[in-house]
ROVOMAR-541240 format. One line per 2 residues: for each residue x negated, y negated, z of C-alpha. Coordinates in steps of 0.02 Angstrom, whole numbers, plus 32768, in hexadecimal, padded with zeros to 4 digits. Example, Ala and Ser with C-alpha at 12.3 -4.5 7.8 and 13.67 -1.06 7.14 Angstrom:
2
7D99,80E1,8186  7D54,8035,8165
This chain:
81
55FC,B18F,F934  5619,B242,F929
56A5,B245,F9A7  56F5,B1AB,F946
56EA,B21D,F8B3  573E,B2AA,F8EB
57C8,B23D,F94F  57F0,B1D6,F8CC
5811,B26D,F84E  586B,B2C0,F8DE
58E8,B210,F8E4  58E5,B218,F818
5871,B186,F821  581F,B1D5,F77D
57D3,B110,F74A  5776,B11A,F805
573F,B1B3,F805  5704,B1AD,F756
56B2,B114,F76E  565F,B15C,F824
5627,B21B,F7CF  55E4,B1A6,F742
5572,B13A,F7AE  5533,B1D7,F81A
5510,B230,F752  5582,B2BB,F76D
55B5,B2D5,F6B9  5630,B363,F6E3
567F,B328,F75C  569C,B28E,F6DA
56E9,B307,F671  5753,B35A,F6EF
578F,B2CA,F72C  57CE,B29D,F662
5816,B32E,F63E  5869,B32A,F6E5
58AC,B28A,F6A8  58DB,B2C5,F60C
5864,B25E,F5A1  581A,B2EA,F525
57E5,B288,F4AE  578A,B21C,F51B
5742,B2B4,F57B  5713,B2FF,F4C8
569E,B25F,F4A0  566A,B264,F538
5623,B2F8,F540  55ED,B2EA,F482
5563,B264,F4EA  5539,B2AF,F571
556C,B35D,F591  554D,B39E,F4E2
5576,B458,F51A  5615,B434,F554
564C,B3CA,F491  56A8,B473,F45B
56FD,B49D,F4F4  573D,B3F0,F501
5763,B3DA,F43B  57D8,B47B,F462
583C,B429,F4EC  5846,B383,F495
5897,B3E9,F3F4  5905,B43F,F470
594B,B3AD,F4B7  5960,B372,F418
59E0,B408,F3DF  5A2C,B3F4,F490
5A6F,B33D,F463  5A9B,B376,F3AC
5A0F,B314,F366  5A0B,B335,F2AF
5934,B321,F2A0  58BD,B38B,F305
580D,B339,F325  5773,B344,F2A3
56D4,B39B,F2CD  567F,B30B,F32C
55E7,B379,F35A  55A3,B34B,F2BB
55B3,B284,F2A2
């Protein structure tokens, strides 16, 4: 599953190898493989659930991305809801 994984991210099979890092409960590599795939907000909830550490790290890249695509919001503080 592991291989799969790292293959599938490799081949920008990010649903596969989200889906195999998920059932092996490798929470950063589920976040890698999000952020790879440029799905910040997404990777921000994500980690809001199960890599709690990593909420502010991710909550900065999602509001980057944001200003990248000339978003006009930026994300709330979802550590706290």
């Amino acid at each position: 599953m592991q291989k799969l994984g790292a293959s599938a991210a490799a081949a920008g099979k990010y649903n596969v190898a989200f889906e195999a890092y998920y059932l092996l409960a490798q929470v950063d590599n589920c976040i890698e493989v999000l952020v790879k795939a440029k799905r910040m907000a997404e990777a921000a909830i994500f980690a809001k659930a199960y890599a709690p550490s990593r909420l502010t790290e991710m909550t900065s890249l999602w509001s980057v991305n944001l200003k990248e695509n000339n978003y006009p919001f930026q994300p709330d503080d979802i550590s706290k809801t």
